[in-house]
N, C-alpha and C positions, 0 to 999 in steps of 0.2 A: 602262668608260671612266672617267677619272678626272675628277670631277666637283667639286671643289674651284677655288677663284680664286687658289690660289698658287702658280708651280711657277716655284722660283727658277733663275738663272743665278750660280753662283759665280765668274766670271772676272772678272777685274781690269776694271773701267772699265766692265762690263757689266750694266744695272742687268735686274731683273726687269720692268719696261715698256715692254722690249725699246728703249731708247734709251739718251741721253747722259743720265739721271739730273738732278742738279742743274744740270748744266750748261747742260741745256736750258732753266731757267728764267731769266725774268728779276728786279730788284730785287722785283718784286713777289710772286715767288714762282708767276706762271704761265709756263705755260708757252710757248717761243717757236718758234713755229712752222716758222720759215727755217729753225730750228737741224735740229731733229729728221726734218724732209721732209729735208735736203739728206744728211743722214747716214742715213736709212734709204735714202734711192734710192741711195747710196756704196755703202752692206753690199749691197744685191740685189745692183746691177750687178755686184760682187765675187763674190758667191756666182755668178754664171750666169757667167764666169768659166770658174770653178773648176768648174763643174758638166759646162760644154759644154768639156771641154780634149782629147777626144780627138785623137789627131793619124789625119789621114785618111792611106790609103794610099800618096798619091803618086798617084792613081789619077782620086782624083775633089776636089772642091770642096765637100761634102757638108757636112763641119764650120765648112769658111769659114763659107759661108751661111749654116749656123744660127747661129752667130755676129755675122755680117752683119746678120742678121735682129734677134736680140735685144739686140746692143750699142751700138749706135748712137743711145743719148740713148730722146727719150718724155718725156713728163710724170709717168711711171710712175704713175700715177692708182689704178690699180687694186692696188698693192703697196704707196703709200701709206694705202689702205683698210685693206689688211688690220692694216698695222701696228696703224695707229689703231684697231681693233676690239680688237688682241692686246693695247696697251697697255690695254684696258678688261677684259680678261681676264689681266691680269698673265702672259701669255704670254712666254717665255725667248726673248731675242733672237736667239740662235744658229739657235733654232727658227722665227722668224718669216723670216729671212735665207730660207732654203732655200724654206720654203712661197710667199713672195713670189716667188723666183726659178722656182717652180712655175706660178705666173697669167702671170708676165712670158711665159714659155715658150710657154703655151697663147693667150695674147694673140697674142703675135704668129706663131703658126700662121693664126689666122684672120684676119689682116690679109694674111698671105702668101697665101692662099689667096683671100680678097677682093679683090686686086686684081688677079688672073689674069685674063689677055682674056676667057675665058670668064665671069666675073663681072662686075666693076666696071672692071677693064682703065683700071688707073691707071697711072702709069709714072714716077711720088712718091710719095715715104713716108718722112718726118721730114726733107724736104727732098735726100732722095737717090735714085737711080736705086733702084726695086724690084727685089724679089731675080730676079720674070720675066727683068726688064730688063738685069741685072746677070751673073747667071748662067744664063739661059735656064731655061724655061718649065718641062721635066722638072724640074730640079734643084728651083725652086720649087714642084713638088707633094711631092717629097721631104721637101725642108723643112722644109714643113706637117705631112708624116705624120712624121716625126722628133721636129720637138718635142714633137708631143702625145705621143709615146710617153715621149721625157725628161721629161715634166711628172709623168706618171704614175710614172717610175721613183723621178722627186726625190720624191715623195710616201709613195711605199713605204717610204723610207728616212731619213724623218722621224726626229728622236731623241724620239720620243713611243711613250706605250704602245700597241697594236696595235688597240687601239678607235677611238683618234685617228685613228689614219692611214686604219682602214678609211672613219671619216667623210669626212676630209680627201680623201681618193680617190673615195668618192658623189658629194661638193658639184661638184667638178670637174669628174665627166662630167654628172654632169647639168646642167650650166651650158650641156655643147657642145653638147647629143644634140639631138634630133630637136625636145624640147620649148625647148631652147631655142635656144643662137648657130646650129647648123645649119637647123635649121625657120625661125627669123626670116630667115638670106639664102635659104632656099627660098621664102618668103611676101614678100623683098622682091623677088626677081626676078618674081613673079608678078604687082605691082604697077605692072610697067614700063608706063603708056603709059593707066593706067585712072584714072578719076576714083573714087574711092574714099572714104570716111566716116575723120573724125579717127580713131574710133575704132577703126581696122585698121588707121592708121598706128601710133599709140599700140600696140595688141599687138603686131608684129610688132619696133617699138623692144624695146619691155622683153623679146622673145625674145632676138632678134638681139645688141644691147647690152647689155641691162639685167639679164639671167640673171649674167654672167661681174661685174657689178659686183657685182649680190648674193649671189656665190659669195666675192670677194674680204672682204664684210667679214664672213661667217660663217664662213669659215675662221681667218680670225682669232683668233676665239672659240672654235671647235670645237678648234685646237689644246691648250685646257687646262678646257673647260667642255663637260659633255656636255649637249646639246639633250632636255629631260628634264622630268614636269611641275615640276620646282623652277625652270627657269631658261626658261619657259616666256613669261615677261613679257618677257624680255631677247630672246629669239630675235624674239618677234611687235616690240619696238621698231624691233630691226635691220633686219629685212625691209621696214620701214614705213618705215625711213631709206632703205635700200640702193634700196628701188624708186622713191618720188621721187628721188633724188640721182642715178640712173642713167639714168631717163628726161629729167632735166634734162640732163645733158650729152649725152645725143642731140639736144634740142631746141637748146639750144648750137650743135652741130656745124651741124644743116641751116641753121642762122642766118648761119655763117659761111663758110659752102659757098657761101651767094649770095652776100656783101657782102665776106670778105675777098680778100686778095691770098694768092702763093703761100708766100710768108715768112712769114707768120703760120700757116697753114696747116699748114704743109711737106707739101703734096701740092697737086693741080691741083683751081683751086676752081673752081664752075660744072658739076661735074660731074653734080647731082643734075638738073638745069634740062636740060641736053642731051642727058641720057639719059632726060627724061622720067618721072622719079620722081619722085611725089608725098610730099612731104616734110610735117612740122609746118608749116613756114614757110611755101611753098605755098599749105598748107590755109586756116591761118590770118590768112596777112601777118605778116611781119616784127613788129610792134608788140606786136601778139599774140600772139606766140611767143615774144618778150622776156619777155612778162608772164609767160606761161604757165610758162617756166623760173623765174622770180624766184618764183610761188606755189610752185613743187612743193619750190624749196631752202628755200623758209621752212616746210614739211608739213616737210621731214626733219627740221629743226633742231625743232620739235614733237613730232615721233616721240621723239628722244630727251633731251627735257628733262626726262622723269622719271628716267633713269640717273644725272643729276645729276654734278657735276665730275668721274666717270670718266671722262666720254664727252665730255673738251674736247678732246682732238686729233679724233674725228672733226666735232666743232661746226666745228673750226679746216680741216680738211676742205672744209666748206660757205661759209667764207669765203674761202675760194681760188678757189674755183668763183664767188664772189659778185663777188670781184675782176677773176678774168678777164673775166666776161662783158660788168663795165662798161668795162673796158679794153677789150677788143676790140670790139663790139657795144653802142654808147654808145646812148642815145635820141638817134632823128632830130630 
């Protein structure tokens, strides 16, 4: 595996930290954050595109959907991750495009799949009719198994050497498998309706959510740095980022599941409360769950203050997260 921090991109206007280069700075020479989020989630959206363009038969709605599914806005959270991690591994933008558009893919497999009546039986998702809802319930398990198989083929076909890809293709199933997003919605439905200990809620988050964000920003990284005892501090940083910052924006969510509206939302809130799922918020009270997100994003920003100015877009990461929460989820 190719274990070096440089692997350039030679195309015009395409810099080697997978962004807008200078452009992304401001007078002071940092970096500005609006610029490089709104033009990396640009390139993903564009790559899944290009990636999901087959034309269906005539026959069925197949590609609509997954299209439906993955095109339709998001905070892309998790492909802003990885960028940020790839800009810390001077990972080639072209490269981080496709691998991004690879979590987008599996992302929202498991949102399609989590919101099937059988699961969470929502009937919003980014403020529009789910794909259940939209295309009926079949086509929605298709979907599901669709993407994840496109997420795995985008990956195969990585322009990286074959060590990469074989990582880049681990990180991502083990992100879904049993130990993680899939076992976490097995261990959350199992929670329906029980009074249960923080810390079950806490494990089942960092399965369920918090695997596929810590897949998102070691992928990143794995695209051009092999996980090795040399880069052995960088890995253990990242993970110590990825799992605070991941379990924060779970604790986020149930926060906002009880307090906000469906515009903010864009899905139907109240739903943790009516289906009797014991959530952080729950557990803890509102207050306490604010706080509790605001310690774990200040653990991340800790995790990686020893990588030093590599690691400002994902610092810049933790303040977007810091922003939202006071925007939406202010102190009472």
């Amino acid at each position: 595996m190719q274990t070096g921090s440089k692997l350039h991109d030679d195309r015009p206007g395409v810099s080697a930290l997978g962004g807008l280069g200078a452009q992304a700075r401001g007078a002071s020479g940092r970096l500005l954050p609006e610029i490089w989020m709104q033009d990396g989630a640009k390139r993903v959206e564009q790559a899944l595109a290009r990636l999901l363009c087959a034309e269906d038969d005539g026959e069925t709605e197949l590609m609509a959907a997954m299209r439906y599914a993955t095109l339709h806005g998001g905070k892309r959270t998790r492909t802003l991750l990885c960028l940020a991690a790839g800009a810390l591994a001077d990972t080639p933008a072209h490269m981080l495009d496709d691998v991004g558009a690879a979590i987008e893919m599996m992302h929202a497999c498991t949102l399609v799949h989590d919101d099937l009546p059988a699961m969470d039986d929502d009937v919003l998702r980014r403020g529009l009719p789910t794909v259940h809802v939209k295309f009926g319930e079949a086509t929605a398990i298709l979907v599901g198994d669709a993407l994840q198989a496109h997420a795995f083929l985008t990956l195969a076909n990585v322009d990286a050497p074959g060590d990469n890809r074989i990582a880049l293709v681990r990180e991502l199933a083990q992100a879904v498998s049993a130990e993680g997003a899939a076992g976490g919605q097995a261990m959350d439905l199992s929670l329906v309706g029980k009074h249960v200990e923080l810390d079950r809620i806490v494990a089942m988050h960092r399965m369920k959510s918090g695997a596929l964000v810590r897949a998102s920003v070691r992928m990143g990284a794995l695209c051009a740095i092999a996980e090795d005892a040399a880069h052995a501090a960088l890995y253990c940083a990242l993970d110590r980022y990825s799992a605070c910052f991941g379990l924060a924006l779970q604790v986020v969510d149930d926060i906002l599941d009880a307090t906000a509206d469906t515009a903010t939302l864009g899905k139907t809130p109240g739903k943790d409360a009516a289906a009797q799922k014991p959530t952080c918020a729950s557990i803890m009270g509102l207050q306490a769950a604010r706080q509790f997100a605001l310690d774990l994003l200040r653990d991340a920003e800790e995790a990686i203050a020893p990588l030093g100015p590599r690691a400002e877009r994902l610092a810049q990461m933790l303040q977007r997260a810091n922003a939202y929460l006071f925007k939406h989820a202010p102190c009472a």
